[in-house]
C-alpha positions in Angstrom: 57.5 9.4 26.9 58.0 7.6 29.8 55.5 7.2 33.1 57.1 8.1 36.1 54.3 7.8 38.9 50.7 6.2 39.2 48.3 6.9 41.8 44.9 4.4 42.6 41.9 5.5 40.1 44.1 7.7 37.6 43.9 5.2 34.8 45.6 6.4 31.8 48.3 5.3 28.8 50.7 7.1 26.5 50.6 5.6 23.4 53.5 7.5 20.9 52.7 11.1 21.6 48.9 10.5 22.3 47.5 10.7 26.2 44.5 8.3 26.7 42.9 8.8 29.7 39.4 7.1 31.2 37.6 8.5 33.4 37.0 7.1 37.0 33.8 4.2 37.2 32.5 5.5 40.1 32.7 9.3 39.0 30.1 11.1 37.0 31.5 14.7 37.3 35.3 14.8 36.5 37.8 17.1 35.1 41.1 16.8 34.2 44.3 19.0 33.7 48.0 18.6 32.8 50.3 20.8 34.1 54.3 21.1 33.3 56.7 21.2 36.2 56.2 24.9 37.1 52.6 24.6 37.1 51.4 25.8 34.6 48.5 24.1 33.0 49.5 22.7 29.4 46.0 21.3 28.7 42.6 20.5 30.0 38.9 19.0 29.8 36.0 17.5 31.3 34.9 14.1 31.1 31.5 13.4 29.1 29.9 9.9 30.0 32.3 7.2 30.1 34.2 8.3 27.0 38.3 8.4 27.9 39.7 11.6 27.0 42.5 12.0 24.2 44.9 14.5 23.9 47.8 15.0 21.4 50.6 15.8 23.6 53.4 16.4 20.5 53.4 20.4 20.9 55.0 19.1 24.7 58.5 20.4 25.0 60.8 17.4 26.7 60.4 17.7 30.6 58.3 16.3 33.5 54.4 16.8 33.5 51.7 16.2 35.9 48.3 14.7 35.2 45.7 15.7 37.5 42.1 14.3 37.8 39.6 16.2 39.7 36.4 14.7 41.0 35.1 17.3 43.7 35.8 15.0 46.1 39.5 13.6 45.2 42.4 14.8 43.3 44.3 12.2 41.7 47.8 12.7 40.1 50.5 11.0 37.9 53.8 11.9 36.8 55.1 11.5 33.2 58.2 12.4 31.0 58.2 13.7 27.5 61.8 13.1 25.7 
């Protein structure tokens, strides 16, 4: 998997075929979804607390995805590749 794009207060890392991602510090309600590249939602969850979020992404055909973190306030996106 590769990362393609990053936007400010999307943290996240691919390690093998595992998506970590933390919820914003300055958030308390937050969502998250990932979506492939004709929109359709693959995954998605809620934050609890300040636990990060990890999901298995190994059922992922290859292709682009989009992360998407929303806050009710902000929607913050990143761009990644499964090969």
């Amino acid at each position: 998997m590769n990362l393609l794009t990053r936007q400010e207060g999307l943290n996240y890392r691919l390690e093998g075929k595992l998506l970590h991602l933390e919820p914003p510090t300055s958030v308390k309600d937050c969502s998250w979804s990932v979506f492939d590249i004709t929109g359709t939602e693959k995954f998605n969850g809620k934050f609890t607390g300040e636990v990060e979020s990890v999901v298995d992404v190994s059922s992922l055909k290859p292709g682009v995805y989009e992360i998407c973190l929303m806050d009710g306030e902000r929607l913050r996106s990143a761009r990644f590749r499964v090969q």
